[in-house]
C-alpha positions in Angstrom: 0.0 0.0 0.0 1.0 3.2 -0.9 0.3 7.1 0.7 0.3 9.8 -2.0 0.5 13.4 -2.0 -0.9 15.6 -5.1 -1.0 19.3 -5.5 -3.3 19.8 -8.6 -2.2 23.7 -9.7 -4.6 25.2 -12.3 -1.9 28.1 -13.8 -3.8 31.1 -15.8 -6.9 31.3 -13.5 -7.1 35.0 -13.5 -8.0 34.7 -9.8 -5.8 33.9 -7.1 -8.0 31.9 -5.4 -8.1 28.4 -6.2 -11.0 27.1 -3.7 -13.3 26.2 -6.7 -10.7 24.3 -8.6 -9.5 22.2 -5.3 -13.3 21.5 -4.6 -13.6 20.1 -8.1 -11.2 17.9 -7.6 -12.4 16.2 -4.4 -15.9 15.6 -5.8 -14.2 13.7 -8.6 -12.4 11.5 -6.1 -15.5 11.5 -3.8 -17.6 10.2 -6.8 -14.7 8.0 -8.3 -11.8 6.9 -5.6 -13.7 3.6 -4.6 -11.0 1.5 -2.7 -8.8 4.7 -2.2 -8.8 6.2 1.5 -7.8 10.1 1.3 -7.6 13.6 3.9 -7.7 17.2 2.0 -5.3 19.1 3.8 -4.3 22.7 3.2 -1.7 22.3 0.6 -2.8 19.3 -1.2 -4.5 15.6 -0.7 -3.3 12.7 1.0 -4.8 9.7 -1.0 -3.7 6.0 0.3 -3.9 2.3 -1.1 -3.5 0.5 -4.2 -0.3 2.5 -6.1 -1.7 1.7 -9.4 -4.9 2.7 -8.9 -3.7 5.9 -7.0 -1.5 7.2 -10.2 -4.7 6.4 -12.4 -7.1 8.7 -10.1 -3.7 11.2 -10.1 -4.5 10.9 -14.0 -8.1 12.0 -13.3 -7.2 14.6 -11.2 -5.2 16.3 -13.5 -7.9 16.2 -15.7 -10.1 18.3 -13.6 -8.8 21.5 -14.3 -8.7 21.1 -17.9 -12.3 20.1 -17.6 -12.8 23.9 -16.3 -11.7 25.6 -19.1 -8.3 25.9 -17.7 -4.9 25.5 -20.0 -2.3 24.9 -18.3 -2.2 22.6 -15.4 1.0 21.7 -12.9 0.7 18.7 -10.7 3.0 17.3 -7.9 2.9 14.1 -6.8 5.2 12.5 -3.8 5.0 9.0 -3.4 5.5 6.8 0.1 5.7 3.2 -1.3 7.2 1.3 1.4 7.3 -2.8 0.4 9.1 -4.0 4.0 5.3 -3.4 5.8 1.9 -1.9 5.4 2.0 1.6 6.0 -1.4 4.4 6.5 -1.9 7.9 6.7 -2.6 7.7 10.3 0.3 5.8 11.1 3.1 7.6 9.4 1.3 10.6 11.8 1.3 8.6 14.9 4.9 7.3 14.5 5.9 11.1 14.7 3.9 11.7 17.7 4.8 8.9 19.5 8.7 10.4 19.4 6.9 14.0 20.1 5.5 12.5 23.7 8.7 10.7 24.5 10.1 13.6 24.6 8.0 15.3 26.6 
């Protein structure tokens, strides 16, 4: 299992707010990431599972812009693939925690 970042960027909006563009986006993986666990966070989405079927909804979600109207689209995507154990969104969060209270 994998845990995925991706920034979708419409470029060219003529607006610098992006709201409508990020909210597009999560109703497309709302309505199509069956299987795919994911948390919108302030500076992207968190998606987790499947790697395969992660880079095709990436695919999707690149799409969304262009859907819009938009021309130009720039998308980031950082991938956690660990193979030596399953790994989760919460987990990779608790693990850092876990050291944060230690320490306390």
């Amino acid at each position: 299992m994998a845990v995925v970042e991706i920034s979708v960027v419409p470029l060219g909006t003529g607006n610098t707010s992006l709201s409508r563009y990020v909210a597009a986006c999560e109703k497309e993986l709302r309505e199509n990431g069956e299987g795919l666990k994911y948390e919108l966070t302030a500076m992207g989405t968190i998606i987790e599972g499947d790697l395969d079927r992660i880079l095709e909804m990436a695919r999707r979600l690149h799409e969304v812009p262009f859907n819009e109207g938009i021309r130009r689209v720039s998308t980031i995507i950082r991938i956690d693939d660990r193979r030596d154990k399953e790994v989760s969104i919460e987990q990779k969060v608790k693990s850092v925690e876990d050291i944060l209270n230690r320490e306390s």
